[in-house]
N, C-alpha and C positions, 0 to 999 in steps of 0.2 A: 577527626583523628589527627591530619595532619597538622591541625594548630596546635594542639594538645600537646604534640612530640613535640613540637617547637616553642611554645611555655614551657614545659620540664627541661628543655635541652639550655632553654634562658635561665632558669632557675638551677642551673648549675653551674654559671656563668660558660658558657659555650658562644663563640662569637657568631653573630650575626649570622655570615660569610658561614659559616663551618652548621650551625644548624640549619639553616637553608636547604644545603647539599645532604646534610642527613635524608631532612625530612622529601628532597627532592628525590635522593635513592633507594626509600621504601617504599613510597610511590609508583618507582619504576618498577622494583621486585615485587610486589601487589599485583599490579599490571602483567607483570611476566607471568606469576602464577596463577591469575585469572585465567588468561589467556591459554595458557597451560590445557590448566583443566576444562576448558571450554573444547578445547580441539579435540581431548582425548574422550568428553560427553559425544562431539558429534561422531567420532569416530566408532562410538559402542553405537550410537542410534542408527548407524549407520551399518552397522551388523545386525541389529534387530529389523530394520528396514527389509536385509537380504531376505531373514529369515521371516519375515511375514510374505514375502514376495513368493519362493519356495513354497511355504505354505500353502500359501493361493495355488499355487499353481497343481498342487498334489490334490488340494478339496477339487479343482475343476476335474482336473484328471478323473477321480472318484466317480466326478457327476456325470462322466462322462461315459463313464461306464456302468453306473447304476441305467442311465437312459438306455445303453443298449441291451444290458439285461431285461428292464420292462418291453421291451421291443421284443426279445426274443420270448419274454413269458409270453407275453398278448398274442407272438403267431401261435406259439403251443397249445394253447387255450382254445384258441378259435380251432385248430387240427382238433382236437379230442372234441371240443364241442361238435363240428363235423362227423367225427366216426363215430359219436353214440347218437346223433340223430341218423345218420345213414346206416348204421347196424340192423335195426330191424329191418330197413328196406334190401338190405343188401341180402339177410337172415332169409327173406322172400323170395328172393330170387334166385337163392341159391338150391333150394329146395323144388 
């Protein structure tokens, strides 16, 4: 590209000296807007970053509480399976 500007810039008679500096300050403004838009990509990746991080942190949370619900199912379960095996003997006793 930059030869290109500097062929056309010759083909207009532009000296030397002066398309040089052209072609030297597109370059730099290239540069600048690369740069630009590079910083302001990491910057969003770096908001999607948070919010993956958050995320995580909300699915643990989740998991964390689904474990304690199975925790609590499994005492329940085991209690009722207890009082309908002890029912009848209990039924026994009482009589």
């Amino acid at each position: 590209m930059q030869v290109t500007l500097f062929k056309a810039l010759k083909s207009i008679k532009v000296g030397d000296d002066l398309a040089s500096g052209v072609v030297d300050q597109l370059g730099l403004h290239v540069e600048s807007v690369v740069n630009n838009n590079i910083t302001r990509v990491e910057g969003e990746l770096g908001v999607i970053r948070g919010d993956i991080n958050a995320l995580e942190g909300r699915f643990s949370g989740l998991q964390s509480q689904l474990a304690a619900l199975d925790s609590k199912l499994t005492f329940m379960m085991a209690v009722f399976g207890l009082a309908i095996a002890a029912g009848p003997i209990i039924a026994k006793l009482i009589r």
